[in-house]
N, C-alpha and C positions, 0 to 999 in steps of 0.2 A: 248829218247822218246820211251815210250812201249807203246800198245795196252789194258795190261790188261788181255790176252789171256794168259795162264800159259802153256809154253810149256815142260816144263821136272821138273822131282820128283828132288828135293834133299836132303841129311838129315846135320847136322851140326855133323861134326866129332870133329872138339876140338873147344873151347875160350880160350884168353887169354886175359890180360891186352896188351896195346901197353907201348912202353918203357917211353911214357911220363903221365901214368901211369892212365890218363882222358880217355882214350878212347879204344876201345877194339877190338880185332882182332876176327876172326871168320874164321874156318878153313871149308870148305863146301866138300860136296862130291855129285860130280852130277852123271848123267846116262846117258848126254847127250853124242850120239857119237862125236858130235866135240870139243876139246877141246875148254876151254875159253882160251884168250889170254890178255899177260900184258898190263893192262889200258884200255881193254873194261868194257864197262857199264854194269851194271848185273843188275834187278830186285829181291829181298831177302824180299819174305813177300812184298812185293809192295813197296820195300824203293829203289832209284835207288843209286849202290854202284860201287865202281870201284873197278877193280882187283889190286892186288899190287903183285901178286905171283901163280905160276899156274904149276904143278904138274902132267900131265898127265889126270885122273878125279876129281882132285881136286882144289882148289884154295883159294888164301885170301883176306878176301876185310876190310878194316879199317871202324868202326864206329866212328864217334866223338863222343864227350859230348853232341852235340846239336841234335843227331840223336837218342842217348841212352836215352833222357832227354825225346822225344818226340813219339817214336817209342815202338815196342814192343820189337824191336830186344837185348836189356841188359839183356831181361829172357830169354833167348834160352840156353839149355843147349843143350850137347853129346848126337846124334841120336835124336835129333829132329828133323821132318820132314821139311820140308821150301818149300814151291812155286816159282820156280825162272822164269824169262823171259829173254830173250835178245833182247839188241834193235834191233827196226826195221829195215829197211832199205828202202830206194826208191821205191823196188821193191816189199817191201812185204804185202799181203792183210792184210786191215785195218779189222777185223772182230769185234774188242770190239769197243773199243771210245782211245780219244787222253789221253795218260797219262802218267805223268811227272816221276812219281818215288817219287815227294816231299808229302811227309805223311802231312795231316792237324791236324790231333788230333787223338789220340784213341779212338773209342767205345767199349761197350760191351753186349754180348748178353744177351738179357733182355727176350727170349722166343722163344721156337723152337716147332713149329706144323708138326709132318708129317702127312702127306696126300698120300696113297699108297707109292709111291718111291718117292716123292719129300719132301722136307721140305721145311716149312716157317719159316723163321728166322726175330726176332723182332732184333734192333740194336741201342742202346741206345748213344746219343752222345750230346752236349755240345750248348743250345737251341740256344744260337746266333749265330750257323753253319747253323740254319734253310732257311735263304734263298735260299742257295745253294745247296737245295736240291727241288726235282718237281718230280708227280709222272712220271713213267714212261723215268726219266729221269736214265742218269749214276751216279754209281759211283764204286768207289774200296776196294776192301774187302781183305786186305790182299795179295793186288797186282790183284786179281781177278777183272774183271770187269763185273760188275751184272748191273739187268736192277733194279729199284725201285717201287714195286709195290705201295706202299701208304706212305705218311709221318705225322707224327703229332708232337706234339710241341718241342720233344724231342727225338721222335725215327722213323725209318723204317723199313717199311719190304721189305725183298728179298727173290726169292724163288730160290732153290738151284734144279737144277734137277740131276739124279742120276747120268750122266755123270761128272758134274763137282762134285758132291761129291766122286766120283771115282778116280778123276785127279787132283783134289788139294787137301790141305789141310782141307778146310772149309767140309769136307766130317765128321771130328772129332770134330767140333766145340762144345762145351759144356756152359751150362747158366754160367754168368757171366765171361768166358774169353773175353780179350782183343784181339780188332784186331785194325789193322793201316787202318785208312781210306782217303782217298784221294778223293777229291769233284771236279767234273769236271770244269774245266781248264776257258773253254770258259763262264763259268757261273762268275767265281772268276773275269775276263778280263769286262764281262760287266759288274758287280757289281763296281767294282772299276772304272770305266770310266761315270757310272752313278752318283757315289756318290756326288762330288760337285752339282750337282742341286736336290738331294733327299734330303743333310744332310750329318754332320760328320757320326751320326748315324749308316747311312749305310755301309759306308766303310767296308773292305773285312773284317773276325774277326781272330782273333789269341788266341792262349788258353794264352798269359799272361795278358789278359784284364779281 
C-alpha cells in the first residue's frame, strides 16, 4: 500500500528481457539514503513492484507480460527518470489517499495550461473509467497522487503546482504522452458492491471490454 506521495528521484540504469523471455527486468538507480531490500514493495511510475536484487543504490524489480501489456513501464529506456515510493508503514502519515500500486488503464495528456508556476494538465482516458472519477476527488498519475479538478466524458484535469513539478516526474510531462493511472480504491469497492442492484452495466470496467 502506498500514499501516492513520491518520496525520492530515480532514473532507470539498464532493461533487459527476463530469461523467460515475456517479461522484463529493469535495473533502477535511486538517491534514496536507505537502501531497498530483497522482496520489498517499491512504487515505479505508480506500478507496485517487488525487489528481486538490490546493489547498494541500485536494485531490480521484474515486470510481467500483464503489467508491460498494461502499464507504461515496457517504454522506459536508460536514464529515464522514474517516481518511486515505498510502502507505507503503521506509523507513517497518510498525506495523499489510499493506493494500491495496481495501474487501471493508461491515459494521455490531451492539454497542458500554465498559469504563472502551476500547470493545468488535461488527461485523456477510456469513457467507461468515468464513474470512477468526481470532481475534487483522488487519483494517481504516475504513482503521484493529484487532487481532480473537473471531469468530463473522457478526460480530466489536474493542476500540478511547482513543487510537485520539481519532485516528480509529471514536472516534464508533454501532449500526448502516456501515464499509468490508478482510480481510487474505495470508489472501485463501492462500485462493485453497488452493481447487482444498479445492473451488470455498472460493474467495475477493465480496458479488455
Amino acid at each position: 500500500m502506498f500514499s501516492g506521495l513520491v518520496q525520492t528521484a530515480g532514473r532507470i540504469q539498464n532493461t533487459q528481457k527476463a530469461r523467460d523471455s515475456f517479461s522484463r527486468i529493469l535495473t533502477v538507480f535511486s538517491d534514496d539514503p536507505e537502501p531497498f531490500t530483497l522482496g520489498e514493495s517499491v512504487s515505479v511510475n505508480g506500478v507496485c513492484l517487488t525487489v528481486i536484487q538490490c546493489t547498494g543504490p541500485t536494485f531490480q524489480v521484474e515486470c510481467s507480460p500483464t503489467t508491460l501489456a498494461i502499464t507504461t513501464l515496457g517504454t522506459l529506456t536508460p536514464d529515464d527518470p522514474i517516481n518511486l515510493e515505498r510502502a507505507v508503514t503503521p506509523s507513517t502519515r497518510l498525506g495523499g489517499h489510499w493506493v494500491q500500486g495496481h495501474i487501471d488503464t493508461q491515459g494521455h495528456v490531451d492539454q497542458i495550461e500554465p498559469e504563472g508556476e502551476t500547470r493545468h494538465v488535461m488527461i485523456t482516458f477510456l469513457p467507461h473509467y468515468r464513474p470512477l472519477l468526481v470532481p475534487f476527488g483522488s487519483v494517481t498519475v504516475d504513482g503521484v497522487s493529484l487532487t481532480i479538478v473537473n471531469v468530463e466524458s473522457d478526460r480530466f484535469r489536474v493542476t500540478l503546482i511547482p513543487y510537485t513539478q520539481t519532485h516528480t516526474t509529471l514536472g516534464a510531462l508533454h501532449l500526448q504522452q502516456a501515464v499509468n493511472l490508478e482510480f481510487d480504491v474505495l470508489g472501485k469497492y463501492v462500485q462493485q458492491l453497488c452493481a447487482p442492484y444498479l445492473g451488470s452495466e455498472r460493474k467495475v470496467p477493465n480496458d479488455d471490454e
